[in-house]
N, C-alpha and C positions, 0 to 999 in steps of 0.2 A: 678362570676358565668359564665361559659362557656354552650353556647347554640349551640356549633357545635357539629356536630353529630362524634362517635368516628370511630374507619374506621372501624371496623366489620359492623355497621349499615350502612354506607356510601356504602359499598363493595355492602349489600344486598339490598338497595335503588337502587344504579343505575341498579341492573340488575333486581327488581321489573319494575322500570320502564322502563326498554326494554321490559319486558314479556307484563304488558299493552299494550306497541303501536303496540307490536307485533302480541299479541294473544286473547288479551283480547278487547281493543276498536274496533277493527274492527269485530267483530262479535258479538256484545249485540243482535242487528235484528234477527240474524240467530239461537239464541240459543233460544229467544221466538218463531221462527217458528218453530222449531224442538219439544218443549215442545208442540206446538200444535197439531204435529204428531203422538205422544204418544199413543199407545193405552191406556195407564193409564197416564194420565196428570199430576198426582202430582209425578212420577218417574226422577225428575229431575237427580236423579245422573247416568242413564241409556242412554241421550241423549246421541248420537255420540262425539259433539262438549265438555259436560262436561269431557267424557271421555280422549279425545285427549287434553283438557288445563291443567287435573292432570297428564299423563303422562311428558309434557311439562315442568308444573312445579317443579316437585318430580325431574326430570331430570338435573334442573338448581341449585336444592339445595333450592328449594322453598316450603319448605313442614314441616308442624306442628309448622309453624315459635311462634307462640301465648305459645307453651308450654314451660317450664322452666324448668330443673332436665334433669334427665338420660332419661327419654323417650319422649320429646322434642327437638327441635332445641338449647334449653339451654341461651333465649335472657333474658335479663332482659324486663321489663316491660318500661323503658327510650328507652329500642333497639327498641321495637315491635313499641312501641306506631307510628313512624313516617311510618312504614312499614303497619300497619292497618289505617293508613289515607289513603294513597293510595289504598289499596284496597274497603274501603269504596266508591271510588267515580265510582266503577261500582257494589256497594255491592249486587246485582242480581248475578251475576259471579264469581267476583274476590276471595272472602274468600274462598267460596267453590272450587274453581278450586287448592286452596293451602292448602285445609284440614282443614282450619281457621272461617269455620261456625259455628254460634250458631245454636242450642244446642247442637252441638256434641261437641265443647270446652267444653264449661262445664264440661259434662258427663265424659269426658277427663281427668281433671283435678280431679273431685272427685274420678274416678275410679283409678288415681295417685297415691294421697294425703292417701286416704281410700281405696281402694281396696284389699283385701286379693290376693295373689301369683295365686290363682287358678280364683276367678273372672279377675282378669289383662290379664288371660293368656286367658280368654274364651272369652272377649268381648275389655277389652282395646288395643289390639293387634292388632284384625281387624280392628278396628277405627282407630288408629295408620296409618293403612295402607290404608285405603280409601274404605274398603272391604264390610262394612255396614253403616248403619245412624243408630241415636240413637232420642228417643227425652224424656224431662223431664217432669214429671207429679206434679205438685204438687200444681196449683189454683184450686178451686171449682166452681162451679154456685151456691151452695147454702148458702155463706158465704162467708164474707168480708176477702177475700183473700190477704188485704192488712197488714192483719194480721197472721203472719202463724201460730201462734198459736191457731188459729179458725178453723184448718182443720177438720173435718169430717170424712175421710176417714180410714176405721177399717185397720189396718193389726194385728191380731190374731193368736198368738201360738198356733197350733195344731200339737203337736206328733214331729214327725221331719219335719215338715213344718211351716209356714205361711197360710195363708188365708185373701186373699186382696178383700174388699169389699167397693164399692161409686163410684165419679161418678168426672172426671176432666176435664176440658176444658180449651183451651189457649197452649195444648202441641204442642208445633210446632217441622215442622219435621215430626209427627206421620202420616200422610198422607200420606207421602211416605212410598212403601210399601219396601223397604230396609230398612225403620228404625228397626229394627229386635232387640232391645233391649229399652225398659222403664226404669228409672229411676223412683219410687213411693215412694213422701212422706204420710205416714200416719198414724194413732194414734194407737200405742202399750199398751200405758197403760194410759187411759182418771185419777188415781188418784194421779199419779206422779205430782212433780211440773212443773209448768204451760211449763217450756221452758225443759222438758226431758220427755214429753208425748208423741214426735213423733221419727217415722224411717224411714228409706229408705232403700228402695229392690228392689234388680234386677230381674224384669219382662220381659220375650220372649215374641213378641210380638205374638207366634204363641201358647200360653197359651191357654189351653180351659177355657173361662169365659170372657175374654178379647175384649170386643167390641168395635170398632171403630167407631160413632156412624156418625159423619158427619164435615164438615170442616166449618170452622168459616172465614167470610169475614170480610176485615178492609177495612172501607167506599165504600163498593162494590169492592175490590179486592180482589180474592181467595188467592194470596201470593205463587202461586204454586213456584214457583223458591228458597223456603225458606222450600217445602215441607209442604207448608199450616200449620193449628191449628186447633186441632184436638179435637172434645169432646168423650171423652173416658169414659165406664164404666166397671168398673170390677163389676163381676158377680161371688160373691165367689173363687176367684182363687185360687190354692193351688201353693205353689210353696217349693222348698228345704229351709232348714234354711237358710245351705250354702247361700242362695242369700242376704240375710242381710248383707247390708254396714254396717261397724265399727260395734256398740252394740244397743242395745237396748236405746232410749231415747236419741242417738247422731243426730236426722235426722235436729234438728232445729240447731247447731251449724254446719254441713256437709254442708246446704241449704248458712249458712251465710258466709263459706268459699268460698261456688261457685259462689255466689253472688257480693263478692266481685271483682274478676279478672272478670268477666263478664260486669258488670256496667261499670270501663272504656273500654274495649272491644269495647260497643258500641258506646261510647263518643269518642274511637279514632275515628273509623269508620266514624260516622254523620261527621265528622270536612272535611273528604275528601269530603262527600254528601254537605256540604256547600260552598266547594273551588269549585268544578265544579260549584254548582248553581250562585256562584259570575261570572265564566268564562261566562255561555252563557247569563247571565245580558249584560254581556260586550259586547258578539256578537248583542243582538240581540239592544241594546242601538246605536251600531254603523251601523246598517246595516239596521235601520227602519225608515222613515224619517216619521212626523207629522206636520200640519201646519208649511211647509218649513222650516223644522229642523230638523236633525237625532234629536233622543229618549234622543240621547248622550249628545248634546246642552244645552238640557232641565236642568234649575238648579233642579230640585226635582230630577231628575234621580239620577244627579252626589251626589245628597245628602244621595239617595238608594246605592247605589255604597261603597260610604265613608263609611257608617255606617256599610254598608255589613264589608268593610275589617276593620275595627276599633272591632268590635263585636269579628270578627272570631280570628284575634289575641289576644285577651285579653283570648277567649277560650282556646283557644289552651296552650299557659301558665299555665292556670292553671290545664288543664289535664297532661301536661306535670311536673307541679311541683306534682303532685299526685302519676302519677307514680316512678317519684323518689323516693318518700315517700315512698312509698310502698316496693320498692328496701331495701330504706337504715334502714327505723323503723319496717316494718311491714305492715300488710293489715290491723290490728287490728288498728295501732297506726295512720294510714292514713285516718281511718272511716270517719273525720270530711269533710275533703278534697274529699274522694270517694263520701259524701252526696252532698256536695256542687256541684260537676261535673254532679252529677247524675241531681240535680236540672236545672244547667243551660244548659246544651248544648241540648237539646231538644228545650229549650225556644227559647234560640239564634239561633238555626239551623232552626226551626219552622219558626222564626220573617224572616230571611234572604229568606225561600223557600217562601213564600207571596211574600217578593217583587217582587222576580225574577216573579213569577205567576203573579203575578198584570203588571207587564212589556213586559211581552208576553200577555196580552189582553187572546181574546179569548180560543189562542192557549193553552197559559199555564195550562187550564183545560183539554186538548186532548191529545187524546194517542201516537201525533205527538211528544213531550216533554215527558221526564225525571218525568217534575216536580208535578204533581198531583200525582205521585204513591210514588214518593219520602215523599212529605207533608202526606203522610197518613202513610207510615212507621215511620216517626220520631214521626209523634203524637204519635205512640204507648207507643213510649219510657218513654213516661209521665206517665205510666200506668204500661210496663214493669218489672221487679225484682224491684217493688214499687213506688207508685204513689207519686207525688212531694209533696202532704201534707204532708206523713208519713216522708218524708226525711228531709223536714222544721222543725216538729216535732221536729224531734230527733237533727235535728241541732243546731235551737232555743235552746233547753233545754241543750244541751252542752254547749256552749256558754255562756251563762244565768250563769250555774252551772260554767264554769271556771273563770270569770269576779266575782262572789263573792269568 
């Protein structure tokens, strides 16, 4: 097994990480003071500094790295995966400044994979290019969303249209007011079987019915840098057929393709947010002294420290054998391994961002550190494209089912 990286990734590694020290670490500050200038604060992609780090990058050859095919950078998912670690470890910035944020990936990839010639050309194009934001709709408030087959939400054949009516929250992105395209999953035909009852349609976001009701905080952060989470309701909207991805009663297999490149997406990403967390352990272990000893001395530190980097590579491994898998059998034939990732790297990135916080004392809860805003974004992930029960679940009973 060879774990060097091949020289096309090597190539776009070292010049990721010039753009970092270049452009990117020395302005995290300035790009949160600018979003505070805003006359519309959740306009992230409108700030000066966003503007001038995609130019930047688009310019270095740093742009769409995350997608595969013809309208992509063309990496495999073995390329990307070491390329979205680094950008994870200033994931406020980095993804975005190279076209590589969620939920416009996604969107991306299904409007790919699935998009008709005419939607690609109206909405995948601009994305492409950095020209709009997008965000996906498809949790409810009113139902166990960790089930998608529990959605709620009508979309209704009327004449040469659709008609989208209910009520979705959790669409991140949608706060920004450039996100100018919705993605909407929801129920076509309630007597179809259970997994070809739902769809997805392409929604403007300047639809009349389309309300954007208010932005959803995680543990008292608005998330503006991400374009907040947005509860949305539509209000009978009418829109073209034409806007229906793939057919009718494809929405819940479209959901489970985008789902999948997504999930490690964000498990590469955390892995950077835990290498930084290990680095300022190390700072701040060496640079704090307690009853006349650095922090460093201390053996429980060094034991935080070890277990930090024992953890993170054992992760790391196994995301990286995932996307192999993915590469070489499939995203289908990988599921087991995508559950598994999905499962642990939240845990272990979670477990490592404590210690670091519990090592910085006070600070680590304040807005001086990284790490309380970091801790409450990974917790999401627990919860995100499916919460770790449903992935135990399904892993459990694989398992179970291959072992007999």
């Amino acid at each position: 097994m060879d774990f060097a990286y091949d020289h096309r990734t090597e190539e776009l590694r070292e010049r990721l990480l010039g753009f970092m020290d270049e452009h990117v670490y020395p302005h995290e500050h300035e790009f949160r003071s600018q979003l505070d200038a805003l006359d519309d604060p959740w306009a992230w992609s409108r700030t000066p500094l966003m503007r001038e780090l995609r130019e930047a990058a688009r310019s270095r050859g740093l742009w769409n790295l995350f997608l595969p095919g013809e309208h992509g950078a063309g990496l495999t998912n073995l390329q990307y995966a070491p390329l979205a670690e680094i950008t994870g470890r200033s994931g406020h910035l980095a993804p975005a400044a190279l076209n590589c944020a969620a939920p416009d990936t996604g969107n991306m990839e299904v409007l790919s994979m699935f998009g008709t010639a005419a939607q690609r050309e109206q909405w995948l194009q601009p994305l492409l290019a950095g020209e709009i934001r997008s965000a996906f709709a498809m949790t409810e408030p009113d139902v166990a969303s960790s089930d998608a087959t529990n959605i709620s939400t009508r979309i209704v054949r009327d004449g040469d249209g659709y008609v989208i009516s209910g009520r979705k929250w959790w669409a991140t992105g949608a706060m920004n007011p450039d996100a100018a395209i919705f993605i909407v999953m929801g129920r076509t035909d309630p007597e179809a079987p259970r997994h070809r009852q739902q769809s997805m349609v392409l929604v403007p976001r300047d639809t009349p019915g389309v309300v954007v009701k208010r932005a959803l905080q995680v543990f008292g952060y608005d998330d503006r840098e991400h374009g907040g989470h947005a509860e949305i309701e539509f209000q009978d909207v009418r829109v073209p057929a034409t806007n229906l991805i793939a057919g009718e009663g494809d929405g819940f297999a479209i959901a489970q393709a985008r789902l999948g490149p997504g999930r490690i997406h964000h498990c590469m990403r955390a892995i950077g947010v835990a290498e930084r967390a290990v680095e300022l352990m190390v700072d701040r272990a060496t640079g704090r002294t307690a009853f006349g000893r650095t922090l460093a001395e201390q053996g429980v530190v060094r034991e935080w420290v070890a277990d930090a980097r024992v953890r993170l590579e054992q992760l790391r491994l196994l995301v990286l054998k995932t996307a192999w898998l993915m590469d070489t059998i499939g995203n289908k034939q990988a599921q087991r391994e995508i559950q598994a990732i999905k499962v642990a790297t939240p845990e272990t990135v979670q477990a490592i961002l404590d210690r670091a916080i519990q090592l910085h004392g006070a600070a680590g809860l304040s807005q001086d550190f990284p790490l309380a805003q970091w801790f409450a974004s990974i917790r999401t992930l627990r919860l995100a494209d499916g919460p770790d029960e449903v992935h135990r679940r399904s892993l459990g009973r694989a398992e179970l089912h291959r072992e007999r």
